[in-house]
N, C-alpha and C positions, 0 to 999 in steps of 0.2 A: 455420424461421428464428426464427419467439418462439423456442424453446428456448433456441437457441448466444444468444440477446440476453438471455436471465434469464439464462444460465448465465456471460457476462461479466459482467455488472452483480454478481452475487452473489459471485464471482471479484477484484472492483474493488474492494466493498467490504469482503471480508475483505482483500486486502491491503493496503487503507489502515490497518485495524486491527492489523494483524503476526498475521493468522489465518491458518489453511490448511484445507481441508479436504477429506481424502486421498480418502474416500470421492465426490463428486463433481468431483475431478483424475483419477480414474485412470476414470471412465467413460467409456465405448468414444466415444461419441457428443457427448455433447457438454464431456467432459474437456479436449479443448484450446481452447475457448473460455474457460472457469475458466480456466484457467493462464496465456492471453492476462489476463484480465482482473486476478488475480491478479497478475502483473507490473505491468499499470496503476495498480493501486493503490498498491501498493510505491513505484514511481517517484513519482507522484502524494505520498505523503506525506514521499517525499525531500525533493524540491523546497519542500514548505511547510515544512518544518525547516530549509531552506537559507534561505528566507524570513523565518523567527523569526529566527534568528540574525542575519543580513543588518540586521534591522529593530534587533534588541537589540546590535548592534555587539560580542558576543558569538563567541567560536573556537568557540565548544560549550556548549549549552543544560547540559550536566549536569556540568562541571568547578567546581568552587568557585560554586555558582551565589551564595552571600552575600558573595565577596570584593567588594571595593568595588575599581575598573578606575582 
């Protein structure tokens, strides 16, 4: 059970960083908790961009970030 709980957390937080890594995704054992967690992260950093934005009344953090609205 520690294993699959490192191997989400480490999973979480490469994909809140836009990471991957292939070598403990495709492990027999505990590969799909990475990929679990990996999606979590993902998700997880969606929503706080949704969040930036939301906050900076902004369509897109990266479109003309200096035009004045």
């Amino acid at each position: 059970m520690d294993d699959a709980l490192v191997a989400y957390n480490a999973g979480r937080v490469d994909g809140a960083a836009g990471l991957r890594d292939p070598q403990i995704a495709d492990d027999p054992e505990v590969g799909p908790d990475y990929r679990i967690g990996l999606l979590d992260g993902r998700i997880a950093a969606f929503h706080l961009r949704k969040e930036l934005r939301d906050l900076l009344g902004a369509d897109s953090l990266f479109d003309h970030p200096d035009d004045p609205r």
